[in-house]
N, C-alpha and C positions, 0 to 999 in steps of 0.2 A: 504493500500500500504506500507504503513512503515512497518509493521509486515510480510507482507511477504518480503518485503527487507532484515527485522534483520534474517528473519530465514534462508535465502539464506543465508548469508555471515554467519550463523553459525559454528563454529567448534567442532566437536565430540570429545572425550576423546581418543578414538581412533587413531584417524590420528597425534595427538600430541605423539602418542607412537607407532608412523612406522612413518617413514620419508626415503620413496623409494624414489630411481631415477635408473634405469636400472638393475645394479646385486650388487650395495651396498645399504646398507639399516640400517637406525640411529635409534638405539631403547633407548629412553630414561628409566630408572628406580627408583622403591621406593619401600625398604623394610621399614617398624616399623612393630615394636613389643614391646611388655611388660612382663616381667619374672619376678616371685615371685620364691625367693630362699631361702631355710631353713640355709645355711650355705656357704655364698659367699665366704668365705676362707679357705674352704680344712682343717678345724679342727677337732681335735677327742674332745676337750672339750671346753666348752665357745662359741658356734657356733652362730657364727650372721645372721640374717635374713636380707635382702634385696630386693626391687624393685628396677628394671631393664631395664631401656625405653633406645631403641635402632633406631636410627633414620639414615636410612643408604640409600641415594642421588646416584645415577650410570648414567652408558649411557657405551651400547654397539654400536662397531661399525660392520658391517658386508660388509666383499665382495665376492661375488660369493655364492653356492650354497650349504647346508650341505649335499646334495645329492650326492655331487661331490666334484667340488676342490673350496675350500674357507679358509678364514683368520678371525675370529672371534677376536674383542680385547672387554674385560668390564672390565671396571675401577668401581668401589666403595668405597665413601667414610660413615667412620662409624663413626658418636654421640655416644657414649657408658655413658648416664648417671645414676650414682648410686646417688639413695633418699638420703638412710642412710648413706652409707659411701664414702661419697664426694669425699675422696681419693684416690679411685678404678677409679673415670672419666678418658675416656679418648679419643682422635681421634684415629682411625684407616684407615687405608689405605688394599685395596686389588686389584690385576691387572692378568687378567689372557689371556693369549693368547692362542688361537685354531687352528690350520691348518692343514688343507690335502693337499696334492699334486697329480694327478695321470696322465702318459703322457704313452703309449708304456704298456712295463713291469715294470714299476717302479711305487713304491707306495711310498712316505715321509706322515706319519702322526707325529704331532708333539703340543704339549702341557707344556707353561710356566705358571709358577705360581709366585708371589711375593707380601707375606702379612706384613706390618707394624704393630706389635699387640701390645699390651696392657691389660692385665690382672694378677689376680692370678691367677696358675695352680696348679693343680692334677696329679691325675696318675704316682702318684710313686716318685716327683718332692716336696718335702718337701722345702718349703721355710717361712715358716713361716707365709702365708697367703699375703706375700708381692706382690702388682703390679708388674709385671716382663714384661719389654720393650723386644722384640725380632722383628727380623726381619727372615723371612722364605722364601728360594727360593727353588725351585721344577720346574725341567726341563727332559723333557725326548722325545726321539725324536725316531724313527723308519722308516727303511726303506728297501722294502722288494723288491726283484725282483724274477718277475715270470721265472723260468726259462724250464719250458713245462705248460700245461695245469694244471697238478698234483703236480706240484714242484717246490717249492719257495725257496730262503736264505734271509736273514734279518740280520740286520745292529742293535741294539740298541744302546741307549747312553742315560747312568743316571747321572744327577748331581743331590743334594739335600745340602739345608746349612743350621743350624741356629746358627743365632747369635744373645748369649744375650745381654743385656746391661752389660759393662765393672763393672757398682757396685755390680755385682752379681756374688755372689764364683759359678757359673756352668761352663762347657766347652764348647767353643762354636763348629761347630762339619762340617767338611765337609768331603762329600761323592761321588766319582767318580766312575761307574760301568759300561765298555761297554758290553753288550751280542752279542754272536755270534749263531745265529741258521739258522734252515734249517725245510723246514715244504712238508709234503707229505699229497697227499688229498685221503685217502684211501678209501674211501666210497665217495659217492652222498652229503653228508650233513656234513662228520664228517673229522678231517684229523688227523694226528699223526707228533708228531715236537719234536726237541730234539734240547738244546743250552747249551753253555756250556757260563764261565763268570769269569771277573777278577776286583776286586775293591781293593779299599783304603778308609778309611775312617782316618781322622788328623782331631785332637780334638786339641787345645786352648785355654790357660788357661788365663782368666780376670784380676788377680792377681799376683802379682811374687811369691808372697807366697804360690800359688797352687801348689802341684807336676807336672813335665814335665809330659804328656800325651804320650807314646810313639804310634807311627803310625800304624793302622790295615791293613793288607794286607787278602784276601781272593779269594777263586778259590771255583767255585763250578759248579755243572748241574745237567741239568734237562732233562726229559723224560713227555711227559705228552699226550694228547688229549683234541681238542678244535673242536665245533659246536654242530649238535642237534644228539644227543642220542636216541630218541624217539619223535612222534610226539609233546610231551609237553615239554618233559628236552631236554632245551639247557645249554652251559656255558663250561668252562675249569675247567682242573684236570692234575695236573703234579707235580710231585716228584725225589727229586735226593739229594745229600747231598753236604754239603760244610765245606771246612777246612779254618782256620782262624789263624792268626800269628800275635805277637806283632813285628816290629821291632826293631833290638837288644835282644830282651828278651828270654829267654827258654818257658812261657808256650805257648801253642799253645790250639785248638779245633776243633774237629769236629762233626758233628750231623746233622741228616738228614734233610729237608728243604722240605717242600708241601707248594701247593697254588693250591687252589680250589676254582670257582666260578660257581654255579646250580641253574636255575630256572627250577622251575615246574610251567608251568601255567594248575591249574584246570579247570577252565573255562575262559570264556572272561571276567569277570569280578573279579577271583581271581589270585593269584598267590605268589609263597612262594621261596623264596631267601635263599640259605644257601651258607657261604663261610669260608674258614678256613684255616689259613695260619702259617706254621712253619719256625721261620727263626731265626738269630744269629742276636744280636745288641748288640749295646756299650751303656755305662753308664753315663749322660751328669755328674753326679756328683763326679764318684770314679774311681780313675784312672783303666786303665787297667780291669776295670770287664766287662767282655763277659757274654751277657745274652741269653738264648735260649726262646722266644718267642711265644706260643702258641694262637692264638687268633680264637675264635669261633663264628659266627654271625650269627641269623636268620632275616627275615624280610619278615613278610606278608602281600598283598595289597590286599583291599578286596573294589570292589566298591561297596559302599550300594545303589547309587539309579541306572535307569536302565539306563538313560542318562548319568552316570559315572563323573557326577560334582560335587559329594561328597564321598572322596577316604576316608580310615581310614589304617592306619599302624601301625601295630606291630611290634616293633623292640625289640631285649633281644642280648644280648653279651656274651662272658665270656671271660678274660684275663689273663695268666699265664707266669708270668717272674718269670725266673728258672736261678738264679746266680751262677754261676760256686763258684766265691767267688766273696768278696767285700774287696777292702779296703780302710777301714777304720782310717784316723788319730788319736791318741790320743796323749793327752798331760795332764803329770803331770810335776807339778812342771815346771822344764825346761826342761826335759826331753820329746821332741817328740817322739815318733815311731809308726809303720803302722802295724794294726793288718789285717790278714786275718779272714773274718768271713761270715757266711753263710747268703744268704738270699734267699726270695721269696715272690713275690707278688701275689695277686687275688686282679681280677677290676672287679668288675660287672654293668654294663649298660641294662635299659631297661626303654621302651615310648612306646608312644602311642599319634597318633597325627591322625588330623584330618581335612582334608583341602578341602574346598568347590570351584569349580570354579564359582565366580559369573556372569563373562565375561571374554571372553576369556583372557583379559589383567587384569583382577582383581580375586585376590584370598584370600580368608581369611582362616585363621587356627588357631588348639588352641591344645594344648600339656600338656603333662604330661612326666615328664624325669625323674629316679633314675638312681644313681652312688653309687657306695661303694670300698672301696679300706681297704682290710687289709695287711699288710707287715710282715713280720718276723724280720725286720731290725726295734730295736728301736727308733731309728733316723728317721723316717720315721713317718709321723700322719698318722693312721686311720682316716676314713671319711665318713659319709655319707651324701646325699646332694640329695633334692627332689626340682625339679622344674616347675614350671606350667608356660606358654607362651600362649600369644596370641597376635595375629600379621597378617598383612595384604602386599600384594605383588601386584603392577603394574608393567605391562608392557611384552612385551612378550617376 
């Protein structure tokens, strides 16, 4: 009798990780993992190795339906501790909210993002291998009305920030971009949309002693098509170009702008991701330099077994910043001045991961990462940097 008692009042792993009551629904969560790194500091020589134990505690909250209209928040907090170099520890914070709306002819979707980080960086971001505190916010919102069965307009609205930590010579960067378009459903499956768009981006210097960052101004549009192409290729494709303006200043630029997202799915159990986007950005480190940005991505999901609970992914990259010019402070003697001078970078990224569903709320995985980064800009470290993870996920 006692034993069937304890097993009555049991509690499953499960029901601790859903906590429904009518149309909200509490999903508590747990990432770790473990990452072995050939070069935790973005070096071209003297490269340190590291393990990497990340222990990172969440709980999403949900209301309503993702089928429909609902409100998603997940909060996560991150342990980030480094073996060897103690220095590099840190807490992280990340908070991201989700919502749809849909009433009539009106659609709002709408997605906040706000990360507290802590790390050294890469990617083009020379700092000496230094821990760099930043805080990152990412908001974008859309709202689209049907206006016949065939014919929509839409509303967007981007904001994006980062800000570094004040002891750090970078600039911190903010970016406001509303879109204006209009979208036609020219086929069954496919439709064609054209938007046109106006931003600012103002940069922030940490120091008094940084040069004033003068404000970017920019206008641009696009022409594209978005849904399914063929029974397997769905995904968007659209191109237009965009001009860019320092204010107060004479140089100006312009150059074309693409954003493409394709999947082909082979069969039910493969499927291969290609996207590739051309746009204009600023320089967190050098005033005034306009960079045109090519980025190239593949990614293929392949399920190996027939029940689909052991997925394997191929990812490979390629990254091209192409600097109008750069400049550059030097200083002799006491004499400062600012040279203009060419640069270019290549990033290469590519994995290989591997992730088993054991139950539906529990997941394990195990990875393989390279990065490489060469610059043209001496000031700038080359780097390469191989990493192996493996790590485990509750909750659903």
């Amino acid at each position: 009798m006692a034993l069937t008692s304890a097993s009555a009042f049991a509690i499953e792993p499960a029901e601790l990780l859903l906590i429904q009551k009518g149309p909200t629904a509490l999903k508590p969560q747990l990432e770790l993992s473990q990452t072995f790194t050939d070069n935790v500091t973005y070096r071209e020589n003297d490269e340190q190795t590291d393990f990497i134990t990340t222990i990172s505690p969440g709980l999403s909250f949900q209301v309503g339906s993702k089928t429909f209209n609902f409100v998603d928040l997940t909060y996560f907090f991150d342990r980030v501790q480094h073996w060897d170099e103690d220095e590099l520890s840190a807490n992280q914070h990340r908070l991201s909210i989700g919502a749809r709306f849909e009433k009539s002819r009106f659609l709002l979707e709408g997605l906040d993002e706000i990360k507290n980080l802590s790390s050294p960086l890469g990617g083009g971001i020379s700092a000496a291998g230094e821990k760099i505190d930043r805080i990152t916010f990412f908001d974008v919102y859309k709202l689209t009305y049907d206006l016949t069965e065939k014919t929509a307009v839409y509303l967007e609205a981007l904001h994006a920030r980062n800000d570094f930590d004040s002891d750090i010579e970078l600039y911190d960067s903010y970016t406001l971009s509303p879109t204006l378009g209009f979208e036609y459903n020219a086929f069954s499956r496919t439709s064609l949309f054209g938007e046109a768009y106006y931003g600012l981006t103002e940069n922030e210097k940490n120091f008094d002693s940084m040069a004033d960052y003068p404000t970017a101004h920019f206008v641009g549009a696009f022409v594209g098509a978005r849904g399914s192409f063929t029974e397997k290729l769905v995904g968007m494709v659209k191109a237009g170009a965009e001009y860019r303006w320092y204010q107060g200043e004479d140089n100006s630029s312009t150059a074309p702008v693409v954003g493409m997202s394709l999947t082909e799915r082979f069969t039910d159990r493969s499927a291969l991701q290609l996207s590739y986007t051309r746009a204009q950005r600023e320089s967190a480190q050098f005033v005034g330099s306009t960079y045109v940005n090519d980025t190239l991505a593949l990614d293929f999901t392949q399920h190996v077994t027939a029940d689909g609970r052991l997925r394997a992914v191929l990812s490979g990259a390629y990254s091209l910043a192409d600097y109008e010019f750069v400049n550059v402070t030097q200083t002799v003697g006491n004499t400062t001045t600012v040279v203009q001078t060419e640069r270019t970078d290549h990033l290469v990224t590519a994995g290989l991961t591997f992730t088993y569903d054991v139950k539906l709320w529990f997941r394990a995985f195990a990875g393989y990462n390279f990065e490489y980064l060469e610059s043209s800009l001496a000031s700038i470290a080359d780097y390469q940097v191989n990493r192996v993870t493996l790590g485990m996920q509750l909750g659903y």
